[in-house]
C-alpha positions, -999 to 999 in steps of 0.1 A, spaced: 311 -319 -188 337 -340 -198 349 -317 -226 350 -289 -201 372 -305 -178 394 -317 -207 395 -280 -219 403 -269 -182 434 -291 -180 444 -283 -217 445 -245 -207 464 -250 -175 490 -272 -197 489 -241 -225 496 -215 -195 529 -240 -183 541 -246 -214 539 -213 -223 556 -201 -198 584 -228 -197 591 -220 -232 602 -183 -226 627 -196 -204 641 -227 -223 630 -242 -259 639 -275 -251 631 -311 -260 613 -310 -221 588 -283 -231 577 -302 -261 573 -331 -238 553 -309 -215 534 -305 -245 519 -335 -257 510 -341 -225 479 -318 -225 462 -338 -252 464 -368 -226 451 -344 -195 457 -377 -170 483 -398 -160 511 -372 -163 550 -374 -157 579 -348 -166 606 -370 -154 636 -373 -172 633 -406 -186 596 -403 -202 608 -368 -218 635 -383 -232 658 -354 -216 675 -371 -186 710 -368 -205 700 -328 -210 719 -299 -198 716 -287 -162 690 -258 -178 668 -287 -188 672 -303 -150 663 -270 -131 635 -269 -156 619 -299 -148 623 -298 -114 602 -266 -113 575 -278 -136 571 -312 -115 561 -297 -84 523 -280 -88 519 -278 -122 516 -315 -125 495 -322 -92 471 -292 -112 470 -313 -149 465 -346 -130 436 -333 -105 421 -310 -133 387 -331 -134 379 -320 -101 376 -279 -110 389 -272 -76 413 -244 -88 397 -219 -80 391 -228 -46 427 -226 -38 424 -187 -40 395 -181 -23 389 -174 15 409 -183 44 417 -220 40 428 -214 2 464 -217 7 470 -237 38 505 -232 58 509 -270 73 532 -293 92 552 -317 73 553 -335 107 532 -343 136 534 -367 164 506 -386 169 517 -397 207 506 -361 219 478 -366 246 457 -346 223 459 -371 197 456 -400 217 423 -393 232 395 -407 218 373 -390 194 337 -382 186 322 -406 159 296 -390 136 259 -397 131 265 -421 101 230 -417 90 233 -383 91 269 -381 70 256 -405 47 223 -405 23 231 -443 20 249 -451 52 247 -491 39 270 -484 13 302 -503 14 329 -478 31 364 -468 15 385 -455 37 417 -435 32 437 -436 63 464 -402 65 444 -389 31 469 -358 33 453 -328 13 423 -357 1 427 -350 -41 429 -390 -42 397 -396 -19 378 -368 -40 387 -381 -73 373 -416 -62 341 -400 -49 333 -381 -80 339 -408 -104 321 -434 -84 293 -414 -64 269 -443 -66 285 -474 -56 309 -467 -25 311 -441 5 343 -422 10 359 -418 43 395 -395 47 413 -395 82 438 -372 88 457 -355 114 464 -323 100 432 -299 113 437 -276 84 437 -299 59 408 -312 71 391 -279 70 402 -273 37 387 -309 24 354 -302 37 354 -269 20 361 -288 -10 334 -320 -8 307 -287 -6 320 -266 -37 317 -305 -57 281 -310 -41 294 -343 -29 275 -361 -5 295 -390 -8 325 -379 9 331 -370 42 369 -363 60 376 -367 94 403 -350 119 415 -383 135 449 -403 146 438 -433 130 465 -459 146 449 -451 176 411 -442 168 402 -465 134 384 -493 153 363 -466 173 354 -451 138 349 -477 115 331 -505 142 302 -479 141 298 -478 102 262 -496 92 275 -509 59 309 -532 53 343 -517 53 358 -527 16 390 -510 13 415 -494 35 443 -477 17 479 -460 35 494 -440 4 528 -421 13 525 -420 47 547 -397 70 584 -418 72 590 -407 102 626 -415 92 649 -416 126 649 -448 145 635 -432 177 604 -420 157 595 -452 142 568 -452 167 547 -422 152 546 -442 119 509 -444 111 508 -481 109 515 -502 140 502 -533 151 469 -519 166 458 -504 135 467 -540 115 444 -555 137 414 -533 137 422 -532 100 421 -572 95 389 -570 123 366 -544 105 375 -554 71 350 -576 46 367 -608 41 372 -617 5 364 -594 -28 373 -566 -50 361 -533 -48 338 -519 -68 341 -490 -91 326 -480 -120 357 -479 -138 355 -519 -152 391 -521 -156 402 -509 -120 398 -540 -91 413 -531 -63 418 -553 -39 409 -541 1 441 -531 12 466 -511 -6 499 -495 6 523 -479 -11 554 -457 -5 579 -442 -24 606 -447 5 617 -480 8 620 -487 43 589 -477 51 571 -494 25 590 -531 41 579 -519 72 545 -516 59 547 -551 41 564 -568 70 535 -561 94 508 -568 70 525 -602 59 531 -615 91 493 -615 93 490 -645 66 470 -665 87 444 -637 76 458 -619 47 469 -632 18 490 -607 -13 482 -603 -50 516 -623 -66 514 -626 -103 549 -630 -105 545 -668 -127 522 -651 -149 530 -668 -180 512 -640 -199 539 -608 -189 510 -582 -203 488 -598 -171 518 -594 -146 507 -578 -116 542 -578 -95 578 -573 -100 603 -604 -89 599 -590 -58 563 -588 -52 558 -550 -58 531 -541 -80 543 -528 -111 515 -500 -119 487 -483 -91 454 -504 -94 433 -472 -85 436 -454 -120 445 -420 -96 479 -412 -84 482 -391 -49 505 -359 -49 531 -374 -31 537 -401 -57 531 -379 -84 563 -363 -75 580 -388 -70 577 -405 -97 583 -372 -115 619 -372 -96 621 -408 -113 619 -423 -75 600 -458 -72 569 -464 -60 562 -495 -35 532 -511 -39 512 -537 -22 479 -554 -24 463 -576 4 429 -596 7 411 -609 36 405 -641 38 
């Protein structure tokens, strides 16, 4: 099966390239390229193609080929593609922005029948809080089916709809998404789980960006705490990949402000938390954070479609690893 998932993502590469090379022959498209022998980990940003002195051809190029394509290659191993063009909740029309202070997301909601959810509802719980169209959540699931439950909130109905429609085309019974307002609701959720909660992550959440709508950002001080009360105290998480340890909490962002905002809340609970700082790693190859305690790589091995773009645009990525203690 492997093979055919390598195959699958080596034809969707062939298809792009081809297509990018009737328009432009340039030094991008042979980048584009080589990047179908590696099928993971992808980036068409100017400085890994080598073409970020190009001509403004080249730029308009990449920027189409970033936006999809990319998130297609880099989710390829789930053989969801398909599924995008079938039935109703194929192609889903969604809002970029919703606020979560709406009555209707503010009431309380109804928290499953674990046991029924669940084959193994003592499984230690990972838990993707605003899992957004849940590509990162599935890829976890289906490379580690045996050793964690999977758990996607979201406040988007439709993408919701559309997850679930995916975790039954992949036979997963691992998985399971959620319509929810976590700030509000992840104590109510979670506090019901049998088994222990072992990782929480907040990936690209909505910026929310003007000073008046700071309050609709996902992560305020209620959801710290019922983060910091639910969670297992100490440990990494376990996946089967031996090279990937996690630890409990991870945030990231590629917008600055919201990723200090993130870090700001979550440090101010050292009493409970403390960060991953490698930073006096005398060995650099082990070095976990940048000078200023940003994590220099993602720990999970899978990159979300927000950050795939942006890194593609050559934006930053904020990073940040917490463990209970």
């Amino acid at each position: 099966m492997k093979h055919a998932y390598a195959a699958t993502a080596s034809v969707a590469a062939e298809c792009i390239i081809n297509g990018m090379k009737k328009k432009n022959n340039s030094t991008f498209s042979n980048s584009l390229l080589s990047f179908s022998n590696k099928n993971r980990n992808l980036c068409v940003c100017p400085s890994c193609s080598g073409s970020g002195s190009d001509s403004d051809s080249d730029s308009s190029t990449f920027h189409q080929a970033s936006s999809p394509n990319i998130v297609a290659l880099e989710y390829a191993d789930l053989q969801i593609t398909n599924t995008l063009s079938v039935g109703r909740v194929g192609h889903v029309r969604i809002r970029q922005h919703v606020n979560p202070l709406t009555a209707a997301l503010s009431a309380p909601v109804e928290v499953p029948d674990w046991n029924q959810i669940f084959p193994d509802s003592t499984l230690p719980l990972m838990v993707d809080i605003g899992c957004g169209s849940g590509r990162f959540l599935l890829c976890l699931a289906k490379k580690s089916p045996q050793t964690n439950n999977y758990l996607g909130l979201e406040i988007r109905q439709k993408l919701v709809d559309r997850e679930q429609l995916w975790v039954k085309e992949l036979s997963l019974s691992n998985i399971y998404f959620m319509f929810a307002n976590a700030t509000v609701c992840f104590d109510q959720i979670v506090s019901t789980y049998p088994g222990p909660l072992t990782f929480v992550s907040i990936l690209c959440p909505d910026p929310h960006f003007k000073n008046r709508n700071r309050k609709r950002r996902v992560l305020q001080k209620i959801l710290v705490e019922s983060i910091i009360k639910n969670l297992r105290p100490g440990g990494k998480v376990k996946l089967l990949t031996p090279s990937i340890q996690p630890l409990p909490i991870f945030i990231q962002s590629d917008v600055q402000d919201v990723a200090l905002d993130m870090r700001n809340q979550f440090d101010a609970q050292s009493d409970e938390l403390q960060h991953v700082d490698y930073d006096d790693a005398v060995d650099q190859q082990k070095k976990m954070c940048d000078g200023e305690g940003w994590l220099l790589r993602n720990p999970m091995g899978i990159r979300t479609e927000r950050e795939i773009h942006a890194e593609c645009e050559g934006a930053k990525i904020y990073r940040r690893m917490y463990q209970k203690k």
